[in-house]
C-alpha positions in Angstrom: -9.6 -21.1 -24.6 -6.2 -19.7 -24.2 -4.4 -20.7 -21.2 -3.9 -17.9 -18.6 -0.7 -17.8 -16.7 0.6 -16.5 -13.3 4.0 -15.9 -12.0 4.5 -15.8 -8.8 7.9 -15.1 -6.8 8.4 -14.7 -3.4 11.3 -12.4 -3.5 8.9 -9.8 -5.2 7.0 -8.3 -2.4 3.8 -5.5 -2.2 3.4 -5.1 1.8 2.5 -6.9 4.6 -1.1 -8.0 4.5 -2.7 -5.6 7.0 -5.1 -7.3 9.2 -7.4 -3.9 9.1 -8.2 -5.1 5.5 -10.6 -7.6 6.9 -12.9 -4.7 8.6 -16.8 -4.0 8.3 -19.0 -1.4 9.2 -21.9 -1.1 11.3 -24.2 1.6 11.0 -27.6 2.5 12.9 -29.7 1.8 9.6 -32.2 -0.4 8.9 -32.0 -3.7 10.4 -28.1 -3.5 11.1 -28.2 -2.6 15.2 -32.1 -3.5 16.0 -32.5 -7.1 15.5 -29.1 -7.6 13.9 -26.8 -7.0 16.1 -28.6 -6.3 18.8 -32.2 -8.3 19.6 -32.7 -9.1 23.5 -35.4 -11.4 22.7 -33.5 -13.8 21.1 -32.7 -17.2 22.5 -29.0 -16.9 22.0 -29.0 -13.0 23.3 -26.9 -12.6 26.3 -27.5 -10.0 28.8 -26.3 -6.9 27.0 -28.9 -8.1 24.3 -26.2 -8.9 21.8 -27.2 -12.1 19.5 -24.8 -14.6 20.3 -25.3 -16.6 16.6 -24.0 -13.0 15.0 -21.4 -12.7 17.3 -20.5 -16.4 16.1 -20.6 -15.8 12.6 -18.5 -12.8 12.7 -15.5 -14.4 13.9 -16.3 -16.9 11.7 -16.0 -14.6 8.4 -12.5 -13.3 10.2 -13.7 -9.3 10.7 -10.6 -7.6 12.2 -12.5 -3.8 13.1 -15.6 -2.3 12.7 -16.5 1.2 11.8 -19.5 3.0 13.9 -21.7 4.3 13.9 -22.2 5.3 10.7 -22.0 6.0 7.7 -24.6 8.8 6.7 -26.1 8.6 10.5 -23.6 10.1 11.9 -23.8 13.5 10.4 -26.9 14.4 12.7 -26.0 11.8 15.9 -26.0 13.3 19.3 -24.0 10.7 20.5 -25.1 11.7 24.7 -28.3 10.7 23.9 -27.1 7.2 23.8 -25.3 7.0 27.1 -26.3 6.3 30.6 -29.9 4.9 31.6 -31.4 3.0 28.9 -35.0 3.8 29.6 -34.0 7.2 30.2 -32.6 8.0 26.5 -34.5 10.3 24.2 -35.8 9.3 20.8 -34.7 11.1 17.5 -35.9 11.4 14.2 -32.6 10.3 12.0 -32.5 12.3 8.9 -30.2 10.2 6.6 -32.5 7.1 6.6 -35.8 8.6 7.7 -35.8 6.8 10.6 -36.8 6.8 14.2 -33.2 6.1 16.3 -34.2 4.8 20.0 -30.6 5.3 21.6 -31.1 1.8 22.9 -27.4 1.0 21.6 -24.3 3.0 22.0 -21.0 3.7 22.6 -20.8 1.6 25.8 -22.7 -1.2 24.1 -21.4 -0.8 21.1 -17.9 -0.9 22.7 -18.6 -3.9 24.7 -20.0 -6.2 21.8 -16.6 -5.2 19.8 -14.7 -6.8 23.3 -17.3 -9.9 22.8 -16.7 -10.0 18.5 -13.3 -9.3 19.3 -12.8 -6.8 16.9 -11.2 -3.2 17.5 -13.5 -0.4 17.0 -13.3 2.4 14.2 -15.3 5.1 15.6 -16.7 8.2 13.6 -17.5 11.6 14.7 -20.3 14.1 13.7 -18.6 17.2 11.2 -21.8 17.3 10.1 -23.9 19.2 12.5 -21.3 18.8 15.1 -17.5 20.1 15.4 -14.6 20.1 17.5 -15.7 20.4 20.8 -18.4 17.7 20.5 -15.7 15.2 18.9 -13.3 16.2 21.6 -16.3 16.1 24.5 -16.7 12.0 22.9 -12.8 11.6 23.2 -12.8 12.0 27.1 -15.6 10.0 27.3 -14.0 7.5 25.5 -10.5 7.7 26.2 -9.3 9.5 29.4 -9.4 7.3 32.8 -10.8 9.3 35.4 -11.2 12.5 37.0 -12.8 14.6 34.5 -16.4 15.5 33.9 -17.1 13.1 30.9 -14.4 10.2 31.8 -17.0 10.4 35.3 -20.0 10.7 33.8 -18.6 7.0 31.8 -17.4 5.5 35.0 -20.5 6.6 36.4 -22.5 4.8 33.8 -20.8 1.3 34.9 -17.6 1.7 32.4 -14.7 1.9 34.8 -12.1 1.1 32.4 -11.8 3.6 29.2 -12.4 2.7 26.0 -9.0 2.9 24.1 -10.1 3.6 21.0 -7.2 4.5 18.6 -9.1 5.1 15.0 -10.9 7.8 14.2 -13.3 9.1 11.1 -13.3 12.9 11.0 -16.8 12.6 9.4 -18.0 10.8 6.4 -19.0 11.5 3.2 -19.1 15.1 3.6 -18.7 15.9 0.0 -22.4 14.6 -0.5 -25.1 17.0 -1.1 -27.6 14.0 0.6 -25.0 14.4 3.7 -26.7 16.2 6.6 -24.3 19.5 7.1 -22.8 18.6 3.4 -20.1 20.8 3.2 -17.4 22.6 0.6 -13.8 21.1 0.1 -12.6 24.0 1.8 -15.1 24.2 4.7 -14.7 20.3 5.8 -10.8 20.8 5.2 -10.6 23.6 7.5 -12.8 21.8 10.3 -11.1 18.6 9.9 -7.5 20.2 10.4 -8.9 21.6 13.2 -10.8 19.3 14.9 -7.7 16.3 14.3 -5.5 19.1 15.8 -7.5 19.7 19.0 -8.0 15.7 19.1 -4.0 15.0 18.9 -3.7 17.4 21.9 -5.8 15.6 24.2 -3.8 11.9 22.4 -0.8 12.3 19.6 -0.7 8.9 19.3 -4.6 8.6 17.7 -5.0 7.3 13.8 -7.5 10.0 12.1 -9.4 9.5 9.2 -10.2 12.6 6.5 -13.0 12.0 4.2 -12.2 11.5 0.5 -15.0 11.9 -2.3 -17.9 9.6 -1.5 -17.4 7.7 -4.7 -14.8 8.3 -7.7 -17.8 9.7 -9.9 -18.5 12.6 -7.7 -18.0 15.6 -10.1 -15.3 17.0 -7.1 -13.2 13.9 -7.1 -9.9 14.0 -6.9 -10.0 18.4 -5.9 -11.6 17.5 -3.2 -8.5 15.1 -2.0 -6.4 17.9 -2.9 -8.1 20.7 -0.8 -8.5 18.8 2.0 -5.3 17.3 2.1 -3.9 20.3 1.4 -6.0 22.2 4.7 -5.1 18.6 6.8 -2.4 16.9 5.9 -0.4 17.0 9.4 -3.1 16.2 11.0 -4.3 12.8 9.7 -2.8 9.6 8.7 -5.8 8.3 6.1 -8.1 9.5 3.9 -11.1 7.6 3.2 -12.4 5.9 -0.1 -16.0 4.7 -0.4 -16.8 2.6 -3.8 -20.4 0.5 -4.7 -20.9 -1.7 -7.7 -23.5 -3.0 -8.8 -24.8 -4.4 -12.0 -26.7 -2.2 -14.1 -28.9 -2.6 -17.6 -27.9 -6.7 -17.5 -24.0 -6.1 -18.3 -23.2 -8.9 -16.5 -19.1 -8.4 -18.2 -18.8 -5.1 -17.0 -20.3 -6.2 -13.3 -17.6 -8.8 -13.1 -14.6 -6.1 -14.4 -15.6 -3.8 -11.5 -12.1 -4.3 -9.8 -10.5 -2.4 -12.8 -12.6 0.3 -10.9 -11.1 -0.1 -7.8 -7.6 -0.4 -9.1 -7.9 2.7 -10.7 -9.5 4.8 -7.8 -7.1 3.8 -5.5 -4.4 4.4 -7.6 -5.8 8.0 -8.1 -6.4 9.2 -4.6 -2.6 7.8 -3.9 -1.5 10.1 -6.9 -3.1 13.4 -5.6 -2.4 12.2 -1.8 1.4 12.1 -2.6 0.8 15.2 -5.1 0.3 17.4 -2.1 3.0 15.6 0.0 5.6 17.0 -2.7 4.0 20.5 -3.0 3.7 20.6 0.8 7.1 19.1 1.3 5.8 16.7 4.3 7.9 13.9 5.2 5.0 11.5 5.9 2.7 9.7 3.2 -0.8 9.6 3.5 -2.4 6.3 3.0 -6.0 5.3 2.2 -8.6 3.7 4.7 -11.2 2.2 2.1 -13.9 2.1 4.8 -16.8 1.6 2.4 -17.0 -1.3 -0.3 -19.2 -4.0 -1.6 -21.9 -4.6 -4.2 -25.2 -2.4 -3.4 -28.6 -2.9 -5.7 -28.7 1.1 -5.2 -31.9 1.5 -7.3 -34.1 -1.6 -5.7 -36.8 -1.2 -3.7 -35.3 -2.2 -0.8 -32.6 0.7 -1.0 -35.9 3.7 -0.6 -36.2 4.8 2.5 -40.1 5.5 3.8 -41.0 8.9 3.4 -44.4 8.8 4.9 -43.5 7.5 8.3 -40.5 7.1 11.2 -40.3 4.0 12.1 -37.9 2.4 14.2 -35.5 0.0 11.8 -37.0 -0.9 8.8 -36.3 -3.4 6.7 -33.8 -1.1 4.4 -30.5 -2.2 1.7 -31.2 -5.8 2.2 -30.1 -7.1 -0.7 -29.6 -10.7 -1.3 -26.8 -11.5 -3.3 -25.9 -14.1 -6.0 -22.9 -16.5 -7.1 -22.2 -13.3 -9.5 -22.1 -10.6 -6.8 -19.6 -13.0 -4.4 -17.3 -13.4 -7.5 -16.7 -9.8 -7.6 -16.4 -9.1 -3.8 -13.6 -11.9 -3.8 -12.4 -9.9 -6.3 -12.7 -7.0 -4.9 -10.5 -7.9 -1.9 -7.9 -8.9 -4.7 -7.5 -5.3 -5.5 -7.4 -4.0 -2.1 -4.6 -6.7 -1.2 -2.5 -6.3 -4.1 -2.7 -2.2 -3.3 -1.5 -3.1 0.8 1.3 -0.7 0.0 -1.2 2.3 0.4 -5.0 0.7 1.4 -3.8 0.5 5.1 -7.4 -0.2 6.7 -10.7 -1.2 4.4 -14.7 -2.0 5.6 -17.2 -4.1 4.0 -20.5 -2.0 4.3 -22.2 -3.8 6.0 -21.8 -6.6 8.8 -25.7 -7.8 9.5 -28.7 -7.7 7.7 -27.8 -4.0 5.3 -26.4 -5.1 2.2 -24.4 -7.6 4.5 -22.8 -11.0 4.1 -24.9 -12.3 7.1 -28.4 -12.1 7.6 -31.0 -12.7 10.7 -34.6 -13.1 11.2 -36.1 -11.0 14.3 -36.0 -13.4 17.2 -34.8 -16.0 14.9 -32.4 -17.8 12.5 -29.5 -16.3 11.5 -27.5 -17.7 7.7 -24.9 -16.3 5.4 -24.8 -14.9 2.1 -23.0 -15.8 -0.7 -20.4 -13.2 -0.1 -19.9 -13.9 3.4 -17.7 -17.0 1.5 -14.9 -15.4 -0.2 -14.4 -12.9 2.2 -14.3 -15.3 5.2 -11.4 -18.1 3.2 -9.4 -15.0 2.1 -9.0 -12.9 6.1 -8.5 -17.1 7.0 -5.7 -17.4 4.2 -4.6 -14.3 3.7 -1.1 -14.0 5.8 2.4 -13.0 5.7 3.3 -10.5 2.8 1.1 -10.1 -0.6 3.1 -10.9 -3.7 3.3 -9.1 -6.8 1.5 -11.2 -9.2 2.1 -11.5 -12.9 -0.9 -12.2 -14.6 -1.3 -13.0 -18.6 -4.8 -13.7 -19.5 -6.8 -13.9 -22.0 -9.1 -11.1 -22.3 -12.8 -10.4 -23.7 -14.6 -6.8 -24.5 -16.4 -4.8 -21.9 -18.7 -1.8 -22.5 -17.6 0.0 -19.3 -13.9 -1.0 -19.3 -13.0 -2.3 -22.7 -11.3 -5.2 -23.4 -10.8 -7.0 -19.7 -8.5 -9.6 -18.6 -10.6 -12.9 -17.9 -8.6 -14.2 -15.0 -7.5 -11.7 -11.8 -5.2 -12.6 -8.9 -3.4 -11.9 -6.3 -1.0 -14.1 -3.9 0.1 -14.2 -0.3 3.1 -16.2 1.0 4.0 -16.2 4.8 8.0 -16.9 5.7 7.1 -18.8 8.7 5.0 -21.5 7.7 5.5 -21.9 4.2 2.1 -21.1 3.1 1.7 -19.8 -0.2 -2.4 -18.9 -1.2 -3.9 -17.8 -4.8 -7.0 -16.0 -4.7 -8.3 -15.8 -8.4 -11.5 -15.2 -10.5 -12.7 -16.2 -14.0 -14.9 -13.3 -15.3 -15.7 -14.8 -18.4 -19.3 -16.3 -18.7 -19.5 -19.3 -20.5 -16.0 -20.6 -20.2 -14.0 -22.2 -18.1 -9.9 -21.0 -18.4 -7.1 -23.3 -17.8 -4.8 -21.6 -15.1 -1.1 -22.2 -15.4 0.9 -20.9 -11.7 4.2 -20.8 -12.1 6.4 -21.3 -8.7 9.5 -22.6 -9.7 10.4 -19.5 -7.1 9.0 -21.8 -4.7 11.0 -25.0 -4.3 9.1 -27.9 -3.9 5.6 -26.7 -3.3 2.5 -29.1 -2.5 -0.9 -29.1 -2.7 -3.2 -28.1 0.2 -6.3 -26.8 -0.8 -7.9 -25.8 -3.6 -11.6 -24.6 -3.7 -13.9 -22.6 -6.2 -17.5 -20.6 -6.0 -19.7 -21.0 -8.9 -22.8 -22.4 -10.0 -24.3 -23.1 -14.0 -26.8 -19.7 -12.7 -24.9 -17.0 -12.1 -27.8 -15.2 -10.7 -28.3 -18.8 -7.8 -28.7 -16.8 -4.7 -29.0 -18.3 -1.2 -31.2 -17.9 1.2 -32.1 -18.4 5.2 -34.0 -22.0 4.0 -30.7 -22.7 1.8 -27.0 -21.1 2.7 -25.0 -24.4 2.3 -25.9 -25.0 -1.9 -24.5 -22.1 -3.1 -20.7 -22.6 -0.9 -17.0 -23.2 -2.2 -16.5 -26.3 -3.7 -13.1 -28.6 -3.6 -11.7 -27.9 -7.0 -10.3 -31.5 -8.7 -8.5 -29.9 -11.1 -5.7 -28.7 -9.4 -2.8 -30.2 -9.9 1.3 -29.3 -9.0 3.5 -30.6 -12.0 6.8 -29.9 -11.4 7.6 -25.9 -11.4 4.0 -25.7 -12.2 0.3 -25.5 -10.6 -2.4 -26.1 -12.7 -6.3 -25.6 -12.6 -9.1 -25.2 -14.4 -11.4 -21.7 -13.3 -15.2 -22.3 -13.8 -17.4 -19.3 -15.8 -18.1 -16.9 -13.4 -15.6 -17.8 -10.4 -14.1 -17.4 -7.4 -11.2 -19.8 -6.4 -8.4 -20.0 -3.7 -5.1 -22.2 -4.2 -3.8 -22.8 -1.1 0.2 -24.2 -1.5 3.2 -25.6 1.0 6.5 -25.5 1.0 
């Protein structure tokens, strides 16, 4: 096997890494709020009902903000009903899931368990059924002091204090014909000007979201960046990406290549984004807040919502992942670091229990997934300003993206301390590739940590009897030589080198 070699240089610099990379989502689906969450009966709930082992783990895997509360839901929330008196709140039949929402959690819970998590909130209004005044009418609930109806009617429901909340989605997904109120370019570009206008009057200093296509094989991709930019451009900062992968027909070598997706979508929305900055002549670029990504079994049973009841969070998206699936989320988060430049904010979907990295039984154990690993090391590691790495690899043929290189990375390097970290993955499947890292950039670099992910089954998953097997492993091979790092990348890998000056 050919050798594959990185260069890395300090002096050749993408971006800061942005914190809001390390972001989830939580959504009221499923099991993701009810017995996620959220489960009073729990012996580690406190008195807002919030599991403390979640609350645990999520600082554990490093989760910087949260997006809520949804998602699809959100395109038919009434988010009143969810305020005030718990056992006064009304019941409603949620559309996108086919569910039964019980109001139990929401904006004042929701907005104290991001205080406990300690995570800043990304909160979402409804464009769907829903407009301006409603979005503004949740903005003074949320955001002014005192002394108007809604800021009242909060400090009358026990939040003295407001909210603060800075981010913003105008929507989601509203190019989707499965979205509740799904609605033309033109039509959602026209509301969302509007509505981010009548939102920056009550607060100039907000960060709104547009939404972008709901995935880069919608037939409208791209046009619809361009129309709604073009109707919206002053009034947002971001405009959302949403991307899934998942493995389809057994092509395990395209699965793995799914990055070169990524790349590529990001690198088109930033080329029709900065398309209608030049044609609009604005002075201010647009960036991208990839707020939904991960690996999602879409066709599996688990992904079908009931159609012949409403109940009250079912068991829905709960996949369980394998060695395979956390190799391409760590590489996943390789392409949204090395694109810091323009992906200012990103979200795992989701946090607990929905195609999630962490995963509880009702009024019991809690464990993590094998994703929850690389994502955790890299929002530990990740720090200072991402590097522009040059990789040469080897490469083998893909159906879906022809021939791909077998080794991916990107590097971080923080002036302060010194720290340099490689995050890399082998997406071959039956070999192991020799890594060369050149850092004769780096002066007199040693050895810190180095750590892989595999396993001889790329389909090993783990599970809530078994989440400490299937866990990065010290990686002997690593070696500094001189100028040079070596290691050796397993088949069907995720690794971090972790360096000092």
């Amino acid at each position: 096997m050919t050798t594959a070699r990185l260069t890395i240089d300090p002096g050749f610099r993408v971006a800061p890494v942005r914190r809001r990379t390390f972001g989830s989502f939580v959504e009221h689906l499923g099991r993701c709020v009810y017995t996620g969450i959220h489960d009073p009966g729990h012996p580690t709930a406190d008195a807002d009902g919030f599991r403390g082992d979640v609350i645990e783990l999520v600082r554990e895997l490093g989760i910087t903000t949260v997006r809520y509360p949804g998602g699809n839901f959100v395109s038919g929330y009434r988010w009143e009903d969810a305020v005030g008196p718990v056992d006064q709140r009304p019941a409603r039949l949620d559309l996108a899931w086919h569910s039964t929402e019980p109001n139990t959690v929401g904006v004042d819970e929701f907005m104290r368990w991001a205080a406990k998590a300690g995570v800043e909130p990304m909160m979402a209004v409804n464009l769907g059924t829903r407009g301006v005044t409603e979005a503004l009418d949740l903005l003074e609930y949320s955001n002014i002091a005192a002394g108007t109806a809604w800021s009242d009617l909060r400090r009358a429901h026990g939040t003295e204090a407001p909210h603060g909340i800075r981010m913003w989605c105008l929507g989601n997904e509203m190019d989707g014909p499965w979205q509740t109120g799904h609605k033309t370019p033109q039509e959602y570009g026209r509301l969302a000007a509007e509505t981010g206008r009548a939102m920056r009057q009550v607060d100039p200093d907000l960060e709104l979201v547009a939404c972008g296509s709901s995935s880069s094989a919608m037939p409208t991709f791209g046009e619809w960046e361009r129309v709604v930019l073009t109707e919206a451009y002053e009034q947002v900062d971001l405009i959302s990406a949403h991307a899934y992968y998942w493995e389809e027909d057994g092509d395990l070598a395209s699965f793995l290549g799914s990055a070169i997706n990524m790349d590529h979508f990001i690198e088109d929305v930033v080329a029709t984004a900065d398309a209608v900055r030049a044609a609009g002549r604005h002075s201010k670029r647009i960036h991208i807040s990839f707020d939904e990504w991960n690996v999602w079994y879409l066709d599996g049973a688990a992904s079908k919502p009931p159609t012949d009841s409403w109940p009250v969070a079912p068991v829905l998206l709960e996949d369980n992942y394998s060695v395979a699936d956390a190799v391409v989320v760590g590489n996943l988060l390789i392409s949204l670091l090395r694109h810091s430049d323009r992906v200012h904010a990103a979200s795992l979907a989701q946090l607990v229990n929905v195609i999630a990295p962490i995963m509880t039984e009702p009024g019991g154990r809690v464990w993590k997934q094998t994703t929850f690993h690389p994502f955790a090391l890299t929002a530990r590691h990740a720090v200072g300003e991402v590097l522009r790495v040059e990789v040469d690899s080897p490469s083998h043929p893909t159906a879906k993206h022809g021939d791909t290189p077998l080794v991916d990375a990107v590097a971080t390097y923080d002036d302060a301390s010194g720290a340099l970290a490689v995050f890399a993955v082998n997406r071959s499947l039956t070999q192991s590739v020799p890594v060369e890292i050149d850092v004769r950039a780096l002066d007199g670099v040693r050895l810190v940590e180095a750590v892989s992910l595999a396993h001889d089954d790329p389909y090993a998953r783990s599970s809530v009897e078994d989440d400490t097997t299937l866990v990065p492993r010290p990686n002997t091979s690593a070696a500094v030589e001189g100028s040079r790092v070596r290691i050796e990348l397993p088949p069907v890998s995720w690794s971090m080198v972790r360096l000092c000056r």
